[in-house]
MIBA-839772 format. One line per 3 residues: number of its first residue (from 0); their letters; for each residue y negated, x negated, z of N, C-alpha, C. Coordinates in Angstrom, 2 decimals. Layout:
N
NUM = a = Y:X:Z:Y:X:Z:Y:X:Z | ... $
% end
This chain:
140
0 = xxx = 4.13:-41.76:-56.11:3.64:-42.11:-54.81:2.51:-41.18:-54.41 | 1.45:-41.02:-55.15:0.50:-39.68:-54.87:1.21:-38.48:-54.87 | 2.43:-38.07:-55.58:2.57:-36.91:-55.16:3.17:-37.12:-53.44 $
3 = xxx = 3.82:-38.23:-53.15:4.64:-37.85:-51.80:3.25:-38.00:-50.46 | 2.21:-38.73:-51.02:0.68:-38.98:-50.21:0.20:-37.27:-49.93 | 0.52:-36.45:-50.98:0.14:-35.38:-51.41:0.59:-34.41:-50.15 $
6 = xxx = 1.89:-34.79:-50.44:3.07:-34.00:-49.38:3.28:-34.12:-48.61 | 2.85:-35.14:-47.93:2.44:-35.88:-46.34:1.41:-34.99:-45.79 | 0.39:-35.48:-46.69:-0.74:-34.65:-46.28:-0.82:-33.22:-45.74 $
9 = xxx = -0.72:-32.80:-46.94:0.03:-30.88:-46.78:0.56:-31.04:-45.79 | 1.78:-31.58:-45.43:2.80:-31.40:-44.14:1.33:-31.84:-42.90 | 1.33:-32.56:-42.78:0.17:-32.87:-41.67:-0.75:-32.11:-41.30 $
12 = xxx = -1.23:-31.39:-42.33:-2.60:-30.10:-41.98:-1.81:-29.37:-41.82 | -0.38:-28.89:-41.90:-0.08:-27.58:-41.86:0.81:-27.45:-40.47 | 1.08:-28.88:-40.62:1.53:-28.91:-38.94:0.38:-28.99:-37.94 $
15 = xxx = -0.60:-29.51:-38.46:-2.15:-29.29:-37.43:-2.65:-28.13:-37.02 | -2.30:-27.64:-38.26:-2.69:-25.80:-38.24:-1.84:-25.08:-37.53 | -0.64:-25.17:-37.91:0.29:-24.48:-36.84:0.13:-24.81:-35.17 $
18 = xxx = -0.25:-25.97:-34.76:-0.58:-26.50:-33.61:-1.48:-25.63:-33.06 | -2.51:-25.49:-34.10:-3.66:-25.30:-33.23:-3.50:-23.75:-33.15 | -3.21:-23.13:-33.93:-2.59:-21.19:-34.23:-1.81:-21.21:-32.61 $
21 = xxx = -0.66:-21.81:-32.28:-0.24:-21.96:-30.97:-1.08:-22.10:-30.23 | -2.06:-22.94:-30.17:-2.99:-23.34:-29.09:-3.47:-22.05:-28.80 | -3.88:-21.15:-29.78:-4.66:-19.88:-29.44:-3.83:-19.12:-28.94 $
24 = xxx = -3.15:-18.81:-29.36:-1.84:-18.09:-28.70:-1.70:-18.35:-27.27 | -1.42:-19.55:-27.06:-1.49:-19.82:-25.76:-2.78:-19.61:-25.05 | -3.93:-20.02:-25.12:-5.12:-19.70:-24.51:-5.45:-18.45:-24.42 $
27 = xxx = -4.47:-17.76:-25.54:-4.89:-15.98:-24.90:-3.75:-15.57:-24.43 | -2.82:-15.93:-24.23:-1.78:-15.15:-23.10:-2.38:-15.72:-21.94 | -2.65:-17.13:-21.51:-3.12:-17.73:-20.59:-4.44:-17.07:-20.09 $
30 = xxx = -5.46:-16.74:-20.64:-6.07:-15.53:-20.37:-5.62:-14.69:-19.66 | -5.25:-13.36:-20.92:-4.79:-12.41:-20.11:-4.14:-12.18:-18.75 | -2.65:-14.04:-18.82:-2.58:-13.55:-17.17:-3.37:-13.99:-16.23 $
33 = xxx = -4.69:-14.72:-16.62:-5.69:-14.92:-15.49:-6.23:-13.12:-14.81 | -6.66:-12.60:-16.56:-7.18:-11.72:-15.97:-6.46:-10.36:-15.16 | -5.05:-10.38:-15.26:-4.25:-9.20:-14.91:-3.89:-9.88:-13.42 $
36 = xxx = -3.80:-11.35:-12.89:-3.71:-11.54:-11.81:-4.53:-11.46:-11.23 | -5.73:-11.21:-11.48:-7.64:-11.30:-11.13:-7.18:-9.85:-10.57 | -7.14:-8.89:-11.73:-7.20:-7.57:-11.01:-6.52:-7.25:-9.90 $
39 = xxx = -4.99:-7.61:-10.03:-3.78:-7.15:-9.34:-4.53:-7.36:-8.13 | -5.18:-8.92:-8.06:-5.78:-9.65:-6.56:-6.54:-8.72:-6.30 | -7.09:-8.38:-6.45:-8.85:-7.34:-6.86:-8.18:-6.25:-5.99 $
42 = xxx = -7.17:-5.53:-6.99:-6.77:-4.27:-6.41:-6.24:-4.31:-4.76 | -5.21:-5.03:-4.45:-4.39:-5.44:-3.64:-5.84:-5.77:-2.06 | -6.61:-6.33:-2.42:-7.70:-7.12:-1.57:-8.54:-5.54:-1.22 $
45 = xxx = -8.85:-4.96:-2.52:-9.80:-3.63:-2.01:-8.94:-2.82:-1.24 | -7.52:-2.56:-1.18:-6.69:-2.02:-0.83:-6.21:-2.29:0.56 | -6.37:-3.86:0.97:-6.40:-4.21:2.40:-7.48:-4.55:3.42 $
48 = xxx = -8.07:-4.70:2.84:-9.84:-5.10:2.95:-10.23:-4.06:4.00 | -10.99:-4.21:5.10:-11.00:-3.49:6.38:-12.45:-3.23:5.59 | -12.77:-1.66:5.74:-13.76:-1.17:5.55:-13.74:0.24:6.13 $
51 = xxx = -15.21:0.80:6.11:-15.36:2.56:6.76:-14.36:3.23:6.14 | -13.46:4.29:6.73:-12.85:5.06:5.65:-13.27:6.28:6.14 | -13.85:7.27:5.45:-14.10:9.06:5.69:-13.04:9.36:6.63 $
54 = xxx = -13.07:10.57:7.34:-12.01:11.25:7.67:-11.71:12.26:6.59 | -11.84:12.37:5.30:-10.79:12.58:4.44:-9.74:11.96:3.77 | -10.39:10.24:4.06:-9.51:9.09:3.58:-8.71:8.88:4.48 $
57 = xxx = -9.04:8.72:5.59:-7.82:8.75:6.99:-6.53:10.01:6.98 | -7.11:10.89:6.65:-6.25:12.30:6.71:-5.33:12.24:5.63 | -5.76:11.47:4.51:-4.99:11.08:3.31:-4.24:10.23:3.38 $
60 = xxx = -4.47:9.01:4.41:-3.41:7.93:4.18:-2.39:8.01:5.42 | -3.13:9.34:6.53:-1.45:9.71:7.40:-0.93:10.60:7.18 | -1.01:11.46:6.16:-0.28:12.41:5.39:0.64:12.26:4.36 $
63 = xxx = -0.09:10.68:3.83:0.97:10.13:2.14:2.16:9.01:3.68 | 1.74:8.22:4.34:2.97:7.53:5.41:3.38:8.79:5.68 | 2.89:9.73:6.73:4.08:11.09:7.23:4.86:11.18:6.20 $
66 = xxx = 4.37:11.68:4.87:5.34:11.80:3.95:6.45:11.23:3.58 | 5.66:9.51:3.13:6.71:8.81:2.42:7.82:8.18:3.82 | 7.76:8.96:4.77:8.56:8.03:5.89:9.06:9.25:7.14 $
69 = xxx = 9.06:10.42:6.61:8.86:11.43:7.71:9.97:11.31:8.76 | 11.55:10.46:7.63:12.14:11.01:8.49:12.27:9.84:9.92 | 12.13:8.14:9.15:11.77:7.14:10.65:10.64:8.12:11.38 $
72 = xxx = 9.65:8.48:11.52:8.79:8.91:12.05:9.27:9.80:13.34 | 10.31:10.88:12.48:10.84:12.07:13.44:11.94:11.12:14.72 | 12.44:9.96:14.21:13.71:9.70:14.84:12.58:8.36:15.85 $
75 = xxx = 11.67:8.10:15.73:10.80:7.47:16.38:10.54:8.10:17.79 | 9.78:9.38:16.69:9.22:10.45:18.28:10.24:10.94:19.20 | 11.83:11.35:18.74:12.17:11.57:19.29:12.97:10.39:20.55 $
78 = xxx = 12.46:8.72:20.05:13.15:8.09:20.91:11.59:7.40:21.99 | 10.52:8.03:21.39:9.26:7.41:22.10:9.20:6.31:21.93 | 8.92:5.81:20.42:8.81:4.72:20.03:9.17:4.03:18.99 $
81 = xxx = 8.56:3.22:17.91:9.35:2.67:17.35:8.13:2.03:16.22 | 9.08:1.36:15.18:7.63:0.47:14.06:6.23:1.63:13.71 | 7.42:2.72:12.97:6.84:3.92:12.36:5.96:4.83:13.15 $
84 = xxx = 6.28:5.07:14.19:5.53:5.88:14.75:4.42:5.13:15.59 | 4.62:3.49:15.65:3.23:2.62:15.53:2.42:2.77:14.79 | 3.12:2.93:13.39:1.93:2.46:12.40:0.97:4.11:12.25 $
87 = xxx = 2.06:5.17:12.39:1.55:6.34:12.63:0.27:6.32:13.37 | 0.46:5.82:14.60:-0.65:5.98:15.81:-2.20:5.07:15.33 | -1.65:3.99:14.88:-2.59:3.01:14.14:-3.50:4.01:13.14 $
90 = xxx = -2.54:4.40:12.08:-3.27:5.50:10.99:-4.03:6.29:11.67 | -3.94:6.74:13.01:-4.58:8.14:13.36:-5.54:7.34:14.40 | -5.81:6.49:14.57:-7.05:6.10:15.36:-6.33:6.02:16.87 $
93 = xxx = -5.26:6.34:17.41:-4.76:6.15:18.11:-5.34:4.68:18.86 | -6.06:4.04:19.83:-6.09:2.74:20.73:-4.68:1.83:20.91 | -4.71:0.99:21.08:-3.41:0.03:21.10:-3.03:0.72:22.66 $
96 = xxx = -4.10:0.27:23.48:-3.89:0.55:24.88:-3.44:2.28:25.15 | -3.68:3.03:24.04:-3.33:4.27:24.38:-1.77:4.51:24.01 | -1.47:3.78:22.81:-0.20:4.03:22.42:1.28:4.12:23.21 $
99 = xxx = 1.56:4.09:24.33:2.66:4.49:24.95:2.44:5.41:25.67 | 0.98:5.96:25.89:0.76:7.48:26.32:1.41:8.66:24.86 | 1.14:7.83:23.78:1.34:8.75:22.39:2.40:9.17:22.24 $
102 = xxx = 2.79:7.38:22.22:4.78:7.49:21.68:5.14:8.58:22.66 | 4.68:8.70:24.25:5.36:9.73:25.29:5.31:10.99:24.87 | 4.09:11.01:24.41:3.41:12.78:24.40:4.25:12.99:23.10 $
105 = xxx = 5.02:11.72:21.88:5.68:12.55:21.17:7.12:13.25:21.20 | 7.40:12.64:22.19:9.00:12.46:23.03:9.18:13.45:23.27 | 8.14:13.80:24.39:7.87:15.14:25.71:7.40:16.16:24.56 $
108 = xxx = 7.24:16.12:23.90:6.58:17.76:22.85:7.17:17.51:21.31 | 8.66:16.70:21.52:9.24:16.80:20.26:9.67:18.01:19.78 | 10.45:18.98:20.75:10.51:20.27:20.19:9.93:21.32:19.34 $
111 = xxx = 8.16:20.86:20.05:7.31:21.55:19.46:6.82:20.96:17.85 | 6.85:19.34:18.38:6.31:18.93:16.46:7.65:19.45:15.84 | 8.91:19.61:16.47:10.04:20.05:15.15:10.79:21.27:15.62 $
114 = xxx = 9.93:22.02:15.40:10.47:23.56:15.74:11.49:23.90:15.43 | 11.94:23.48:14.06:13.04:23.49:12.94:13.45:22.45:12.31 | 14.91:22.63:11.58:15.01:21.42:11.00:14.22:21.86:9.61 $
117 = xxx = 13.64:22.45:9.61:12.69:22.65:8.24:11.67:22.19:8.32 | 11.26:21.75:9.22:9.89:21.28:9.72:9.38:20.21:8.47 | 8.22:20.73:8.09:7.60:19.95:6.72:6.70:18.81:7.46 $
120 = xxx = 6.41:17.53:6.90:5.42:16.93:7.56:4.18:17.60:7.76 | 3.57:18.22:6.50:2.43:18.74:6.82:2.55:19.67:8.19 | 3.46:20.35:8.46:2.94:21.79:9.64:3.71:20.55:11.17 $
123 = xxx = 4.33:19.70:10.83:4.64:18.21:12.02:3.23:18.11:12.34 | 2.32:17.31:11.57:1.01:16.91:11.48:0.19:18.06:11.96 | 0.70:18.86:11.86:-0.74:20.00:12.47:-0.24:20.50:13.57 $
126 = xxx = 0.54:20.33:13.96:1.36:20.63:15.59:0.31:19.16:16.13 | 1.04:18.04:15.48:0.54:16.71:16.48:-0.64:16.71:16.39 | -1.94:17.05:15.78:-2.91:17.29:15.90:-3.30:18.35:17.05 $
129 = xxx = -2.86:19.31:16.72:-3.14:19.97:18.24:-2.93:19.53:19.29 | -1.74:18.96:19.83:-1.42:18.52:20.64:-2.29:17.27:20.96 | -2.73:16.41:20.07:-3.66:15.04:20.31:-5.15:16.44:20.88 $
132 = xxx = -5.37:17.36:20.74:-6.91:17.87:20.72:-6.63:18.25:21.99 | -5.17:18.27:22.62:-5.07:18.67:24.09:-5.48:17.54:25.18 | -4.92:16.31:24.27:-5.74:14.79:25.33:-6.42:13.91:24.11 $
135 = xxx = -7.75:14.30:24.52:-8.55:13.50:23.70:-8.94:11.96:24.22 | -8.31:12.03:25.51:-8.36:10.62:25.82:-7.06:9.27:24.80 | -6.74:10.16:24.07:-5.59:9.55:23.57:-6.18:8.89:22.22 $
138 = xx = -7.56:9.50:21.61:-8.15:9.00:20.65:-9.34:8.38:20.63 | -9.41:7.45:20.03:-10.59:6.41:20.11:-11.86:7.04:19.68 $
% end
């Protein structure tokens, strides 16, 4: 009878122990995804979060959209209008109230932003820049 008291026992601490070995286990995955959803939030929030941006940070984030989207962009300007070439105008400081002077001026001088069908975004972007320095009423 003491040995099976014995063997109870043993079984009982070792199932306690195993319990609680899980418990940690769990309290540190449970952790970690506090803290990897903390950041993600973190990142995501600094990332939308309305703040000053340089005009090197501006020049950067309508150069990476021109890029990653050049070609909605081109088929935008050429119809004077569209999501992309909103969000374009938005990126570039463009006024809400100015924006169907923009979408126009990209319509009316599409030839010139696409000289070619080679036309790279970057030398697009430095055409439409000139062309915005021709009506500066078009920028805020």
């Amino acid at each position: 009878m003491h040995k099976l008291t014995s063997l109870a026992v043993t079984l009982i601490c070792s199932t306690g122990l195993a319990m609680a070995l899980s418990s940690c286990a769990f309290i540190e995955t449970t952790t970690e995804t506090v803290q990897n959803t903390s950041e993600a939030t973190t990142d995501f929030t600094s990332s939308t979060s309305p703040r000053s941006d340089s005009d090197s940070d501006k020049a950067e984030k309508v150069s990476l959209f021109t890029d990653q989207n050049f070609d909605r962009i081109r088929e935008d300007m050429a119809l004077g209008g569209g999501e992309h070439l909103a969000s374009l105008a938005t990126l570039m400081d463009i006024p809400q109230a100015q924006q169907p002077s923009f979408f126009g001026l990209t319509k009316e001088r599409f030839s010139v932003l696409f000289s070619s069908a080679n036309t790279t975004p970057e030398e697009m972007l430095t055409k439409l820049n000139d062309e915005l320095a021709k009506h500066p009423n078009l920028r805020s």
